[in-house]
C-alpha atoms as an extended CHARMM CRD file, in Angstrom:
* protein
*
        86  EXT
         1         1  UNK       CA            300.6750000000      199.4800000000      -50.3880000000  PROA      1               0.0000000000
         2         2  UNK       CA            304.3640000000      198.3980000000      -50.9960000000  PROA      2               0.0000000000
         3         3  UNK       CA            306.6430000000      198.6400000000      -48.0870000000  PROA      3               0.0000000000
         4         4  UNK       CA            303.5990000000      198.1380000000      -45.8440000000  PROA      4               0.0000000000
         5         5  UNK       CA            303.6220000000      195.5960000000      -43.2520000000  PROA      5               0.0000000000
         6         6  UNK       CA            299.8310000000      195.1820000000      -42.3450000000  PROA      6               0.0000000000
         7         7  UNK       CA            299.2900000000      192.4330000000      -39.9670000000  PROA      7               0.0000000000
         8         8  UNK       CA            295.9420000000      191.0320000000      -39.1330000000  PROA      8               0.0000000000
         9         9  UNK       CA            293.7700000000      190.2720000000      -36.0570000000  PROA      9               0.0000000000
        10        10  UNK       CA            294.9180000000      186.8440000000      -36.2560000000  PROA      10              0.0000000000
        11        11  UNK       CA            298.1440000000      188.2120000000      -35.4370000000  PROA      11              0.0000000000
        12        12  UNK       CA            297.2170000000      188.7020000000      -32.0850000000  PROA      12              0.0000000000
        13        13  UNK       CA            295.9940000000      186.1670000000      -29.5130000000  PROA      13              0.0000000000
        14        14  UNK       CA            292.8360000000      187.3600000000      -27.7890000000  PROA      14              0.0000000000
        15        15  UNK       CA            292.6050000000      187.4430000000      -24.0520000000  PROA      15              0.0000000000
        16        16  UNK       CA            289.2400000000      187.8340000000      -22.8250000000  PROA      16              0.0000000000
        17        17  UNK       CA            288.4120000000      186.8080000000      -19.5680000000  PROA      17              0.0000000000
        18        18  UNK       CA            286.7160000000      183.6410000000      -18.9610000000  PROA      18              0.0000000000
        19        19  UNK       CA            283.3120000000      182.8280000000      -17.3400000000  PROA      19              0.0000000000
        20        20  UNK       CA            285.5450000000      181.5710000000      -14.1330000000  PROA      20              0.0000000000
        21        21  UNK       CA            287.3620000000      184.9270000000      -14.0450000000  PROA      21              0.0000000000
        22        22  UNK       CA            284.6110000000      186.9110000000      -15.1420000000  PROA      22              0.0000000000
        23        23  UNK       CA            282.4370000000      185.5300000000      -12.0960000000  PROA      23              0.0000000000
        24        24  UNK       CA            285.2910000000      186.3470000000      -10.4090000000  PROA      24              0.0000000000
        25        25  UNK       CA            285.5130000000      189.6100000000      -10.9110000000  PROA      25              0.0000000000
        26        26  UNK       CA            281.4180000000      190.4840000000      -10.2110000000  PROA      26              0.0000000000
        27        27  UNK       CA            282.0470000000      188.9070000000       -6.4270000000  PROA      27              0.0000000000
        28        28  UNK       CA            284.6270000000      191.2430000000       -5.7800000000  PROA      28              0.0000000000
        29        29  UNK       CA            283.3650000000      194.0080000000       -7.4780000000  PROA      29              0.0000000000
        30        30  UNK       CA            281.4230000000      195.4740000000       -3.5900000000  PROA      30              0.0000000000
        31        31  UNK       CA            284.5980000000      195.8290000000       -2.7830000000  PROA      31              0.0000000000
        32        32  UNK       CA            285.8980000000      197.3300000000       -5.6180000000  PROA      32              0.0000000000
        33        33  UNK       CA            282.6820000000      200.0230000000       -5.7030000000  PROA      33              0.0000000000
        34        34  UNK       CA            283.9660000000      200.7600000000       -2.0000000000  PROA      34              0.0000000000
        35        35  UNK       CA            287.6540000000      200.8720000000       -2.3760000000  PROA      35              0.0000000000
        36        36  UNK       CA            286.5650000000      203.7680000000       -5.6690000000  PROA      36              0.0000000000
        37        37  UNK       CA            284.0730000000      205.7680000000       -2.7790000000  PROA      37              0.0000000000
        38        38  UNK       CA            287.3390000000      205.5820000000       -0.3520000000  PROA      38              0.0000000000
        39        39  UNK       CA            289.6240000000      207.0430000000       -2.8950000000  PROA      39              0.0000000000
        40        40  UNK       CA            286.7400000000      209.8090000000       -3.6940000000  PROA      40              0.0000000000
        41        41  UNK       CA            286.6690000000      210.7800000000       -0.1760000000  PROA      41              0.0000000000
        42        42  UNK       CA            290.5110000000      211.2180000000       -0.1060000000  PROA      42              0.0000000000
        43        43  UNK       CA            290.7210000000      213.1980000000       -2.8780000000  PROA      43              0.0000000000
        44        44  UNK       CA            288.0120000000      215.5160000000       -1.3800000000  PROA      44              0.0000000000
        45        45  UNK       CA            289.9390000000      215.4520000000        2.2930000000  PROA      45              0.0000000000
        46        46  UNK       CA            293.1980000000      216.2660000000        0.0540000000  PROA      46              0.0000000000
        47        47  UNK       CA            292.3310000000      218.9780000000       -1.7880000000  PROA      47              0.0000000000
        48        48  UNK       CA            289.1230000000      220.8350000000       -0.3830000000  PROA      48              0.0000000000
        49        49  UNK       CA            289.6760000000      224.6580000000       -0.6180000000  PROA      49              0.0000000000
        50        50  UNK       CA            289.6410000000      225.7290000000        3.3650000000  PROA      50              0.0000000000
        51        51  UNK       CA            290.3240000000      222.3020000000        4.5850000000  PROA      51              0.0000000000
        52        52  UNK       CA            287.8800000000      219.8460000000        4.5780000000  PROA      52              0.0000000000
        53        53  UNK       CA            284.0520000000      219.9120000000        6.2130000000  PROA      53              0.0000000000
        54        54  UNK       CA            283.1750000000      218.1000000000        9.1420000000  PROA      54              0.0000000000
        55        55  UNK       CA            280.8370000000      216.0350000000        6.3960000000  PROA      55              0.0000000000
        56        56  UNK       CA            284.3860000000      215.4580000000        4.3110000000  PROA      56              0.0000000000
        57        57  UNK       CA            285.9310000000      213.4580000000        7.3600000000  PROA      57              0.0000000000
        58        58  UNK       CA            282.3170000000      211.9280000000        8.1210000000  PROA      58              0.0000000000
        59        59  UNK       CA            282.1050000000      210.6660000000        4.1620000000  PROA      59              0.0000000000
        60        60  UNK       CA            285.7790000000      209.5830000000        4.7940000000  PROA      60              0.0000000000
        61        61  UNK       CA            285.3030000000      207.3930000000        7.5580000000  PROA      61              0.0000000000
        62        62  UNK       CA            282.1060000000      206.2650000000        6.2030000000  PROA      62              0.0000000000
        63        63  UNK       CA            283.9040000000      204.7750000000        3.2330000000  PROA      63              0.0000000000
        64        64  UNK       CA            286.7560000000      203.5160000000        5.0000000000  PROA      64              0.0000000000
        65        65  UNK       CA            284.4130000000      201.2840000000        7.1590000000  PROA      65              0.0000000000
        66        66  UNK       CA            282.5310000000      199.8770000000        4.0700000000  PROA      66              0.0000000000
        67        67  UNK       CA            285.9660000000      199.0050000000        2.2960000000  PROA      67              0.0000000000
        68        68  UNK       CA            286.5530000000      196.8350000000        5.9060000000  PROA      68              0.0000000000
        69        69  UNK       CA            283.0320000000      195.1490000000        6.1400000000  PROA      69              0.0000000000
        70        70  UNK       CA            283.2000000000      194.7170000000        2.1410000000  PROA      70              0.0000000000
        71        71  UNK       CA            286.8880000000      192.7660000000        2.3030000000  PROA      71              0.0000000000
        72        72  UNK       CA            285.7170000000      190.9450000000        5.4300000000  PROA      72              0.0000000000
        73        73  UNK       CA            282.4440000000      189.8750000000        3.5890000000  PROA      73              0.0000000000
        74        74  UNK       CA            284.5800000000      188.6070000000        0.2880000000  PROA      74              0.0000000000
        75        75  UNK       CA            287.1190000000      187.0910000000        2.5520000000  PROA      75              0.0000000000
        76        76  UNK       CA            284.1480000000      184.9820000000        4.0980000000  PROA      76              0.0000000000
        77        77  UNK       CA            283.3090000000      183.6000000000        0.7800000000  PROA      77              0.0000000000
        78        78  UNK       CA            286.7430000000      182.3700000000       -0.0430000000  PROA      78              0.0000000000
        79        79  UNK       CA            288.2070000000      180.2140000000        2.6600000000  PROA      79              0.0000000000
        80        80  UNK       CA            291.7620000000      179.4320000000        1.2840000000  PROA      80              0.0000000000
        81        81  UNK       CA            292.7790000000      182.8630000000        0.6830000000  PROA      81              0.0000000000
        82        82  UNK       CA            296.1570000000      183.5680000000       -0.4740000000  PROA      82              0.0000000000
        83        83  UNK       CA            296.4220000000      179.3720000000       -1.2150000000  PROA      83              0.0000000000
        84        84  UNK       CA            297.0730000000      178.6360000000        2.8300000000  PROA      84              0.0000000000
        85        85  UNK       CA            295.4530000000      176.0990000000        4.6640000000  PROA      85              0.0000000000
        86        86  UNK       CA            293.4460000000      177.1710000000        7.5850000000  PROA      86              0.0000000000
């Protein structure tokens, strides 16, 4: 086509993640499972017809507990987090 710019895949760089980031990713991703049940379970507290169940605030504060033993446990396995010296 005339007038047509068409630009190739070359064109852009490709930005997969690496093995390092990729392993990465897979030990945080308990915490990342919890953090998505948490954020279900607000939803549901949020906008349950008739307020929410007795078993809405149990599955609540069921997820918010696993988010906190799930960051403590990924904490554990990284002992400079954040870069500072301990």
């Amino acid at each position: 086509m005339e007038g047509h710019n068409v630009t190739s895949s070359d064109d852009f760089p490709r930005s997969e993640p690496s093995r390092t980031e990729l392993a990465e990713i897979e030990r945080e991703m308990p915490l990342i499972d919890a953090e998505v049940l948490l954020l279900d379970a607000q939803i549901t507290v949020l906008t349950s017809n008739g307020g929410p169940t007795d078993l809405d605030w149990q599955r609540l504060r069921r997820a918010q507990r696993r988010v906190l033993r799930e960051a403590r446990a990924l904490l554990a396995t990284k002992p400079n987090w954040g870069g500072r010296a301990a």
